[in-house]
N, C-alpha and C positions, 0 to 999 in steps of 0.2 A: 506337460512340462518337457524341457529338453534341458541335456547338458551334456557336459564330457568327465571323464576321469583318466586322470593323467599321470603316468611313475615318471619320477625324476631322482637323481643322485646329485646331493648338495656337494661341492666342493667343502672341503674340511673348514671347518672355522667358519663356517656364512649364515649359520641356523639366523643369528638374529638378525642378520640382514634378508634374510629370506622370508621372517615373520615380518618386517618392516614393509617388504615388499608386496606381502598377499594385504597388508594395510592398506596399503597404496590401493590397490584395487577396489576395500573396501569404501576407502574416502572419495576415492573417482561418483561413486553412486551410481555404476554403470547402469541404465534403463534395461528393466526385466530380469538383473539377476533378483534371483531368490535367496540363495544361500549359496554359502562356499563352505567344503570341508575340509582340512587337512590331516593326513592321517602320516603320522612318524613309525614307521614300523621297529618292534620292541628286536627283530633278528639284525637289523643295522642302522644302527642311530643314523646315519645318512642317506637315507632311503626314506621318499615320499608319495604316498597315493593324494593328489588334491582332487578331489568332486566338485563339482561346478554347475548351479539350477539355473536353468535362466524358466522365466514364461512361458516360453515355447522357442521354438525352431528360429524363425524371424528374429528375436529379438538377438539368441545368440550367434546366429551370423552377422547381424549388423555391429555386434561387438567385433566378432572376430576378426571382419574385414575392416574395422576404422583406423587409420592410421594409431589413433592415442593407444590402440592396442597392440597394436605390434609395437609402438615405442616400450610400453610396459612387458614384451615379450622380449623385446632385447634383451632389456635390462635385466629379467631373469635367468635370460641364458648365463649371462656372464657368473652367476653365482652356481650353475650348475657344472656337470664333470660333462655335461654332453644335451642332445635334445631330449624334451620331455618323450613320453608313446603317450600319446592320443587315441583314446577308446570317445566318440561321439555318438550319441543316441538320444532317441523320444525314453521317458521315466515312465514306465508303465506302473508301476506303483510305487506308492511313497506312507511313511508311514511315521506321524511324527510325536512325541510330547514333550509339551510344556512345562516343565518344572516351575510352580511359583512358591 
């Protein structure tokens, strides 16, 4: 598996335009992702780590260079105070459960 994790600072007042937006993503059905996380940090409500699975390697590059993704990356800037920082890597381990 590959992915990236990424900090980002929400402009004030965007949170649910921001969860609308990681939707967007979700409904796109991007091929090879796995999972996406978002994580709101409890020391500044405006402050965001998102995790991002794809397949492998290939599949999230072919995301990340498609045009419909930088459209979707626009449109996240504008909710942000600035760029996201970009940490990209293979997942050398994962570890997961199911609650049913």
């Amino acid at each position: 598996m590959y992915g990236t994790v990424a900090y980002c600072r929400a402009k004030p007042g965007t949170e649910k335009q921001l969860m609308d937006h990681i939707r967007e993503f979700e409904a796109a059905n991007v091929p090879g992702t796995v999972a996406v996380y978002i994580y709101r940090m409890d020391a500044a409500a405006n402050e965001y780590y998102l995790a991002v699975v794809f397949e492998n390697r290939e599949a999230y590059m072919a995301n990340a260079m498609s045009p419909e993704q930088d459209a979707r990356y626009q449109r996240l800037l504008a909710l942000l105070e600035g760029a996201p920082e970009w940490h990209d890597g293979e997942i050398v381990y994962a570890m997961a459960r199911v609650k049913r």
